[in-house]
matplotlib code that plots the C-alpha trace (Angstrom):
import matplotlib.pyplot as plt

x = [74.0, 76.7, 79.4, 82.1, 81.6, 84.0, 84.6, 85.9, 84.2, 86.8, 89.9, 93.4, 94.1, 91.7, 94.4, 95.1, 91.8, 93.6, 92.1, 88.8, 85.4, 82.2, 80.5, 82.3, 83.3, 86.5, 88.2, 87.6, 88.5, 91.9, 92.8, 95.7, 96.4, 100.0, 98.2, 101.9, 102.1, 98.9, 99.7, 103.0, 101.5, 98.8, 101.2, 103.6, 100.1, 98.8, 102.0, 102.3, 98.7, 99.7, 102.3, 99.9, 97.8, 100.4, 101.3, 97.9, 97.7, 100.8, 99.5, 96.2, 96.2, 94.7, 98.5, 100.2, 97.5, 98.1, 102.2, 102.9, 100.2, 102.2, 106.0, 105.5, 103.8, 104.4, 102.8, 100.8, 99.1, 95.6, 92.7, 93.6, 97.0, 94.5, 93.4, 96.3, 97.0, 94.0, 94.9, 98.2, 96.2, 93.9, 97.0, 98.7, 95.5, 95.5, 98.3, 96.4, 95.1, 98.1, 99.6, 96.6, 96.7, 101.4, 101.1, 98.1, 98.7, 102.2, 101.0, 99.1, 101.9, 105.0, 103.5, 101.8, 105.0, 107.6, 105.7, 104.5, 107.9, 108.2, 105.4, 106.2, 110.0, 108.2, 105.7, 107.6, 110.6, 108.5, 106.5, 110.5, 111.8, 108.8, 110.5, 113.5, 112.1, 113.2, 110.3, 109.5, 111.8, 114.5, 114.1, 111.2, 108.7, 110.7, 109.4, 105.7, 106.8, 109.0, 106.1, 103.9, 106.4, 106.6, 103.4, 102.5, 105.1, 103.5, 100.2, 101.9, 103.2, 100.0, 97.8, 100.0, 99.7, 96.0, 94.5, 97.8, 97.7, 94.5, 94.9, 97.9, 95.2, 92.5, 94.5, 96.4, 93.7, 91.1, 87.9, 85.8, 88.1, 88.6, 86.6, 88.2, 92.0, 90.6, 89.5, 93.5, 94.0, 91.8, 93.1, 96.7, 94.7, 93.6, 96.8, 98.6, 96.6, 96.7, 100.4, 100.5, 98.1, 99.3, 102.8, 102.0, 100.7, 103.3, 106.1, 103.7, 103.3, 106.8, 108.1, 105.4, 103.7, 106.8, 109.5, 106.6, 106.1, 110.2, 111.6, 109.6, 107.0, 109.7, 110.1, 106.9, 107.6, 111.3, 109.7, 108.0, 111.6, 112.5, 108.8, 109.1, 112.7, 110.8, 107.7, 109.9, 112.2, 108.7, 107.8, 111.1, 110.6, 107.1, 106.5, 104.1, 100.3, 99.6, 96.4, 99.0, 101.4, 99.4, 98.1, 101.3, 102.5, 99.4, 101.0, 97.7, 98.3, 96.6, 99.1, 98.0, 96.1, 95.3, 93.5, 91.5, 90.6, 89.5, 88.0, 85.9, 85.8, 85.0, 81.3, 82.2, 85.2, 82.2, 80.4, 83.8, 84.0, 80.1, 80.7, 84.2, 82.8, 81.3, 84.2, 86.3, 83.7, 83.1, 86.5, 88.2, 85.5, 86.7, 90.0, 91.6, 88.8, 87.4, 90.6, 91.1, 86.6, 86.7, 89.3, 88.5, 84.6, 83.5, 86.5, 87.6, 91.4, 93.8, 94.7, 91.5, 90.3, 93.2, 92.3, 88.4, 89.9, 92.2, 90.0, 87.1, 89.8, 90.7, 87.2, 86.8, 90.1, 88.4, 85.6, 86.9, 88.2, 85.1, 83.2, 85.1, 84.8, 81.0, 80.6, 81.9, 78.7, 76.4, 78.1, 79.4, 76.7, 74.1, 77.1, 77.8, 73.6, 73.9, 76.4, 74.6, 71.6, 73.2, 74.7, 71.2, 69.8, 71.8, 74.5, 72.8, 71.9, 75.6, 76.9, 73.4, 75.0, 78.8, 77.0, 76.1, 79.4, 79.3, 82.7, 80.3, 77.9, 80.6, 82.6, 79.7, 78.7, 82.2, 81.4, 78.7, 80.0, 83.0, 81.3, 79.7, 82.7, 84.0, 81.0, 82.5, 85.9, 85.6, 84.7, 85.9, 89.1, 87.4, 84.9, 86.4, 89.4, 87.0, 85.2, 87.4, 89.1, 92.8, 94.3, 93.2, 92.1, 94.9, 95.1, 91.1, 90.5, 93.6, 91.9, 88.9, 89.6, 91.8, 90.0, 87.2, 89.4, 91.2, 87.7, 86.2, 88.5, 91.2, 89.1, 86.7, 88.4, 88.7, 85.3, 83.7, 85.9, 85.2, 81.6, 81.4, 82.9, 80.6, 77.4, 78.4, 76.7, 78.5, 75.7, 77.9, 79.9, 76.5, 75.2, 77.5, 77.9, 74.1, 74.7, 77.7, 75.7, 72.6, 74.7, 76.2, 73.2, 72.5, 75.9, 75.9, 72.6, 74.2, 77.0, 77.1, 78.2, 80.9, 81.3, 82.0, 83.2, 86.8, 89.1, 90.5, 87.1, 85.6, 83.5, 83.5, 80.4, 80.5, 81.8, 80.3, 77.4, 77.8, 76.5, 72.9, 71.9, 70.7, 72.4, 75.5, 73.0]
y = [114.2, 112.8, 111.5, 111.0, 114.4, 117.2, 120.6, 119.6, 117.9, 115.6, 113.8, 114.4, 110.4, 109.8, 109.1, 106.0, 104.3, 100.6, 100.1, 98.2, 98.7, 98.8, 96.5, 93.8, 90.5, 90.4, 89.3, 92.5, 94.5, 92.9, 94.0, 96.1, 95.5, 94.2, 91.9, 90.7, 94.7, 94.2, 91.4, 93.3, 96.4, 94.6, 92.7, 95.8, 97.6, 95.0, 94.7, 97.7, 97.1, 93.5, 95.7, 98.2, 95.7, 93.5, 96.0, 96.4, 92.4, 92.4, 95.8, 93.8, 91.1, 89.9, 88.9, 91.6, 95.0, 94.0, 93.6, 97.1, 98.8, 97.1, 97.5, 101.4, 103.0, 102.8, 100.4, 102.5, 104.5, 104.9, 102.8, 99.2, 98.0, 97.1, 100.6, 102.3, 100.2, 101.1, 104.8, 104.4, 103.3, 105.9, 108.4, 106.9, 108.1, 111.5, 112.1, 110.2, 113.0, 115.0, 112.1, 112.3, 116.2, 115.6, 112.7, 112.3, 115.9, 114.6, 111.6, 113.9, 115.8, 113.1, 110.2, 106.8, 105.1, 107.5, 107.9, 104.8, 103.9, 106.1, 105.4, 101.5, 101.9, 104.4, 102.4, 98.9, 100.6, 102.4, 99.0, 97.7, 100.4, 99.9, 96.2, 97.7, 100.6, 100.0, 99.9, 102.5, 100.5, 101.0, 105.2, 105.8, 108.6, 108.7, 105.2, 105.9, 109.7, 107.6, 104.8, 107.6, 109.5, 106.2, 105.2, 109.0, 108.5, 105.2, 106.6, 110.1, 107.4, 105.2, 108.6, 108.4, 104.7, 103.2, 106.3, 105.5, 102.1, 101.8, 104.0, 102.3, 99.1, 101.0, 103.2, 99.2, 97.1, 96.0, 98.2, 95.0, 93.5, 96.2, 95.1, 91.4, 92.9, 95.7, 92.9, 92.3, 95.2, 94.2, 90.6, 92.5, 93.2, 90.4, 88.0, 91.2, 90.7, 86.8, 87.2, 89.1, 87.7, 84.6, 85.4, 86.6, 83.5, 80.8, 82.8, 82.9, 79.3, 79.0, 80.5, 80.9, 83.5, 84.2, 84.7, 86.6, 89.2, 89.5, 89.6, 87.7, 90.3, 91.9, 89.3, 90.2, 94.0, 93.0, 91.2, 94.0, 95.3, 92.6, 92.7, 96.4, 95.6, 93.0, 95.5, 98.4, 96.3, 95.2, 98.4, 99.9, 97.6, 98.6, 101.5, 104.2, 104.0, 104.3, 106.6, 109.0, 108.5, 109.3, 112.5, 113.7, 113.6, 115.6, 118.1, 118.4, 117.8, 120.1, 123.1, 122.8, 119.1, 120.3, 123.3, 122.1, 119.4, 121.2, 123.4, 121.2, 118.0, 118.4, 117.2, 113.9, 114.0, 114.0, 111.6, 109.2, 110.3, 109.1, 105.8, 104.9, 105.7, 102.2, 100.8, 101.7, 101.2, 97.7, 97.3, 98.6, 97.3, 93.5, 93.6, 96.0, 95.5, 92.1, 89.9, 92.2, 92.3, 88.2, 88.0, 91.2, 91.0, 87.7, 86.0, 83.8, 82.5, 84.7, 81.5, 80.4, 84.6, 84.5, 81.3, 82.5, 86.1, 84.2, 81.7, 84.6, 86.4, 83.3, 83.0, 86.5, 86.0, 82.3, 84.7, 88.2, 87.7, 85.8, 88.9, 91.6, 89.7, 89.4, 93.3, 93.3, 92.0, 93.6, 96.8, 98.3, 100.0, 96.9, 95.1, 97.9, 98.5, 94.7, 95.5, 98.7, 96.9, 93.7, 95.9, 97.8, 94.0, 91.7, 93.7, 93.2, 89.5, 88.5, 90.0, 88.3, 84.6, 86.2, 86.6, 82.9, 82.0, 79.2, 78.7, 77.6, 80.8, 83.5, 82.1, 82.6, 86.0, 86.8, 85.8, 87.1, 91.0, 89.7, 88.6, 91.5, 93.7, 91.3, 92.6, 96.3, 95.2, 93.5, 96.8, 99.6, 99.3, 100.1, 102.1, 105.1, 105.5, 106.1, 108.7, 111.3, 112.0, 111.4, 114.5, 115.0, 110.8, 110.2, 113.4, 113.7, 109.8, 110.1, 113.2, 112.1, 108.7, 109.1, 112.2, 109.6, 107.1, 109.3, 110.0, 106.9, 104.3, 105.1, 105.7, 102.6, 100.4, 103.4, 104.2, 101.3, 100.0, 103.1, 102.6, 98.9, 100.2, 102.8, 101.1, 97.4, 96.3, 93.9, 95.7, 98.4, 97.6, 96.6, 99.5, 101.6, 99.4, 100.0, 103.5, 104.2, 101.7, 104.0, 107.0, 105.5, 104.5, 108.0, 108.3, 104.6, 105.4, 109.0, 107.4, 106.5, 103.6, 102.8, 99.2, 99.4, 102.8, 102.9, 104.8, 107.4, 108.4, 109.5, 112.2, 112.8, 113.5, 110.9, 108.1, 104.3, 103.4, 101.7, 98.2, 98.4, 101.4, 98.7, 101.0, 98.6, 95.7]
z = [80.9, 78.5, 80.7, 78.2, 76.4, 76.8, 75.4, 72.5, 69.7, 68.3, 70.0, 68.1, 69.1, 66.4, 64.0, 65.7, 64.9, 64.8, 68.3, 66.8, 65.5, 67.6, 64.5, 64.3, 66.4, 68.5, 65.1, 63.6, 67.1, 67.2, 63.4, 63.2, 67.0, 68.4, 70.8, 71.8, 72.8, 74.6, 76.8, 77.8, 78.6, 80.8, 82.4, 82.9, 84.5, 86.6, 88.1, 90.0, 91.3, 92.6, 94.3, 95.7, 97.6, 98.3, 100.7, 101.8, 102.2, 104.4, 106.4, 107.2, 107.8, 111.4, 113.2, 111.4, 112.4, 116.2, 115.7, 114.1, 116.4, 118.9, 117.7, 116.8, 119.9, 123.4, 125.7, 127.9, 124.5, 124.5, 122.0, 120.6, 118.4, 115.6, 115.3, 115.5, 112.4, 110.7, 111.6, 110.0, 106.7, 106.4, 107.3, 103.6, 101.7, 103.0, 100.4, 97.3, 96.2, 96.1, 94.5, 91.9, 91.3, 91.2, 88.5, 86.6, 85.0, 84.3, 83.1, 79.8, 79.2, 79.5, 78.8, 80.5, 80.2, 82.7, 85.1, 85.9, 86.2, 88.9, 91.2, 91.1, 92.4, 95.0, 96.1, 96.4, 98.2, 101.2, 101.7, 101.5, 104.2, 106.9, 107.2, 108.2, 110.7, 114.0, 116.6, 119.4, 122.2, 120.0, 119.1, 121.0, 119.3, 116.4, 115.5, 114.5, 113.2, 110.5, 109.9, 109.4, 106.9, 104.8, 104.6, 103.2, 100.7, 99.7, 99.5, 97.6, 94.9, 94.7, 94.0, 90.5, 90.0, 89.3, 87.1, 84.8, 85.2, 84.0, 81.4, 80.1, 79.9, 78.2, 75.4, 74.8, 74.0, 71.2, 71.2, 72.0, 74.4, 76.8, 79.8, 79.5, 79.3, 81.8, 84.0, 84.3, 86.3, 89.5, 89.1, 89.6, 92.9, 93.8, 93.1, 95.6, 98.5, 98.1, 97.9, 100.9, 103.2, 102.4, 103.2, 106.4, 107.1, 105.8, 107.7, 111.2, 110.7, 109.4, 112.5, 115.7, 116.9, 119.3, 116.3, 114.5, 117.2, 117.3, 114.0, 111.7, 110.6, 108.6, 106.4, 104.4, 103.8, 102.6, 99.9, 97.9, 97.0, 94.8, 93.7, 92.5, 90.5, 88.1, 88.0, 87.3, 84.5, 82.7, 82.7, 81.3, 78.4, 76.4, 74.6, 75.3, 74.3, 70.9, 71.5, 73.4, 71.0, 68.6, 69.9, 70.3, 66.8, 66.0, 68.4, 70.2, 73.8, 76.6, 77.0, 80.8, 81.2, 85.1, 84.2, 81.6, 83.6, 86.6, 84.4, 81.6, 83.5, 86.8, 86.4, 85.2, 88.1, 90.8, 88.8, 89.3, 92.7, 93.5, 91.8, 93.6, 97.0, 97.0, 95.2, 98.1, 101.1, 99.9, 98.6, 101.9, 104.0, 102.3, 102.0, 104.6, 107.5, 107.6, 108.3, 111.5, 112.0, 112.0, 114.6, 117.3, 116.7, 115.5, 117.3, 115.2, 115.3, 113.1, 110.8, 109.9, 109.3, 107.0, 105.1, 104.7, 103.2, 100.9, 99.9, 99.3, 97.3, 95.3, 94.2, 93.1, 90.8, 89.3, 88.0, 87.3, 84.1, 82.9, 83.7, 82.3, 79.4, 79.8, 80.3, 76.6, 75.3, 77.9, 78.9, 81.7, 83.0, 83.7, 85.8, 87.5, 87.9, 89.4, 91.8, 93.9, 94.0, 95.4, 98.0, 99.1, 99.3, 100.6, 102.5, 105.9, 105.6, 104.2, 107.8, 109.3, 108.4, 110.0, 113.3, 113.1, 114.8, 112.1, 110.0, 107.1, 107.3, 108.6, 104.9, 102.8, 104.1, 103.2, 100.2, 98.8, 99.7, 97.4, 94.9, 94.6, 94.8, 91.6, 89.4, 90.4, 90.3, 87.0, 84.6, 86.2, 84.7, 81.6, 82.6, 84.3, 81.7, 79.3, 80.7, 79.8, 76.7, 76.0, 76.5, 80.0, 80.6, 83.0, 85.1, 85.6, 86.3, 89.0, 90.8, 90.9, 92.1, 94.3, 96.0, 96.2, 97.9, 100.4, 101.3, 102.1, 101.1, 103.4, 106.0, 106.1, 108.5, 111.4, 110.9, 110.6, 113.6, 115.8, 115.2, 116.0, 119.6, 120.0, 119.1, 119.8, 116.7, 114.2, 111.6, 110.7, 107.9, 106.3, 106.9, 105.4, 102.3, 101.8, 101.8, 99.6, 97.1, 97.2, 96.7, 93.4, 91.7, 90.9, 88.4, 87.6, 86.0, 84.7, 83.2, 79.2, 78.1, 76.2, 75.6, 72.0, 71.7, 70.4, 73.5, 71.4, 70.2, 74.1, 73.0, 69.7, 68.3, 65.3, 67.9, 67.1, 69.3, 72.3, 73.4, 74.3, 72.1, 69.3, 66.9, 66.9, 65.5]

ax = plt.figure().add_subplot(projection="3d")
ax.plot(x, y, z, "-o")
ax.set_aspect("equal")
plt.show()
């Protein structure tokens, strides 16, 4: 099955053809490309994903999960604090999709530009108002109905913001660059949740456990305000894509981008869907789950779980970039090919060396599932944006992904923390990883590749070959 193919045989985007050629060296990609424009509009996207899991760094880290599980719900309520946070998480992605399905549509039909300006202010100012919520003592069940309300409207607003994001990335850069300036995107990621793990753990150290519990775990959430100003103003200041741009001087934009979608592209939507379920059970599994799975089940303290996540986290950003780049000359597809098999294999003895009670081993387990999740994290930026043609690229790639991740992205930590209870085995988040991975093998290996393949030519019939065919040679 062609992956990238839709009803149409040509793209109108085609007239901006400055993006690169799928012959020549990263030289000849970069002609006629405002690689000044570039850097802005990778900065101005990766911002407002360094925003997204900032929050997510904050939400979960091991001190914090206990304190809002505690601070929100009365005393005498039923399962653990740490859940109750998890629940609060998985209640945010239940409004991705319709996120997804509100702004990715939009996205085709008003541009990359506006409404990514939108869902940055939006998502940095509900992170902002939960640091200002007052707690149950103070209004009693109105305190976790109001938590609740924010955190759907953060995850309404993030169902909007990675599809466009990394759209913005992909329609912006050289041909032969796109995985290395895709790569940026998931960095954005990774420098969030450093940023916010780490400030929850300067300002508990800063201030004591004591002050922590009282006042101080505001201080983190107040933050992303000011973040979402400087995301917002870079934002405000670059121009739309010129593959959008471009297609809609030519006048030929979908009359009804949802439709058509659902309509012509919902094949390669459950493709998406089959490929981000590991994304997001690894993913989730890492970077929501484990700080809170080190302290409750491996009992480790809460400082040193948050300097293994942040040092496992620091590692994956040293060797990101490096890869998206290298997924340029090899393709997508075999990094993505050496990610679900690394999962099927060596899932169960990475949480083997965590049950060792060793710092040494329980660190290294960590990281081999995160350097795993790099190879995924690396290309996927470029990847899925270019599965879909322009006219439709943004609103398809939102649906689907987000659908994907309300699914089992959201709801990773609950299960996998549920199950631990039930079962008493450690095993599970292994387990599960080993079976998302098997699952997404079957469209990893459906998938065509399109290192090589200029964005604005997705599906056309007379589109270069990609890396790997030989044809490129």
């Amino acid at each position: 099955m062609n992956a990238e193919s839709g009803p149409e045989s040509a793209d109108p985007a085609a007239t901006a053809g400055t993006a690169g050629t799928a012959h020549g060296g990263d030289h000849a990609a970069d002609e006629g490309v405002d690689i000044g424009a570039v850097h802005k509009a990778v900065i101005a996207s990766a911002m407002g994903n360094c925003i997204e899991w900032f929050d997510f760094g904050v939400f979960s880290a091991g001190v914090m999960t206990s304190i809002i599980g505690t601070r929100f719900f009365p005393e005498d309520i039923s399962g653990s604090a740490t859940l109750r946070s998890f629940a609060l998480i998985a209640a945010a992605f239940l409004a991705r999709p319709f996120g997804g399905l509100f702004f990715g549509p939009m996205g085709d039909r008003l541009g990359r530009k506006r409404v990514l300006a939108t869902t940055i202010i939006l998502m940095s100012g509900s992170t902002f108002v939960i640091g200002i919520l007052p707690g149950y003592g103070t209004i009693g069940i109105a305190a976790p109905l109001l938590l609740l309300a924010v955190r759907l409207t953060q995850g309404f607003s993030t169902g909007g913001e990675y599809g466009g994001a990394a759209t913005m990335i992909a329609e912006y850069a050289p041909t032969n660059r796109r995985g290395y300036f895709g790569s940026f995107l998931e960095f954005g990621t990774l420098t969030g949740y450093i940023l916010g793990a780490g400030l929850v753990l300067l300002v508990n150290l800063a201030v004591g456990d004591a002050a922590m519990h009282d006042w101080g775990w505001r201080i983190p959430f107040l933050i992303a305000l000011p973040l979402g100003i400087v995301g917002l103003y870079v934002r405000t200041r670059i121009e739309d894509t010129p593959t959008f741009q471009a297609m809609e001087q030519s006048g030929k934009k979908a009359r009804s981008p949802l439709k058509e979608t659902l309509e012509h592209y919902w094949k390669i939507i459950l493709m998406l869907i089959g490929i981000v379920f590991l994304l997001n059970v690894a993913d989730y599994t890492l970077l929501t789950f484990m700080p809170s799975y080190l302290v409750d089940f491996l009992h480790m303290g809460s400082v040193k779980s948050q300097l293994v996540t942040i040092g496992v986290e620091a590692a994956m950003m040293a060797v990101i970039l490096p890869t998206g780049h290298l997924s340029d000359r090899i393709g997508r597809r075999p990094v993505l090919l050496m990610a679900a098999i690394g999962f099927i294999l060596l899932s169960w003895p990475a949480f083997a060396l965590m049950q060792t009670n060793n710092w040494f081993g329980i660190a290294f387990g960590y990281a081999i599932i995160g350097g795993l999740l790099v190879l995924m994290l690396a290309v996927i930026g470029a990847t899925f944006p270019a599965m879909f043609p322009t006219k439709v690229r943004y609103g398809a790639f939102a649906i689907g992904y987000n659908i994907s991740t309300s699914l089992f992205g959201g709801t990773a930590a609950v299960l996998v923390g549920s199950l631990i209870d039930a079962t008493g085995s450690n095993y599970v988040p292994a387990y599960y990883i080993m079976i998302a991975a098997a699952v997404a093998l079957v469209p990893i290996l459906m998938i065509k590749e399109t290192a090589n393949v200029p964005i604005e030519r997705v599906g056309m019939e007379n589109a270069p070959e990609p890396v790997g065919s030989g044809a490129e040679r």
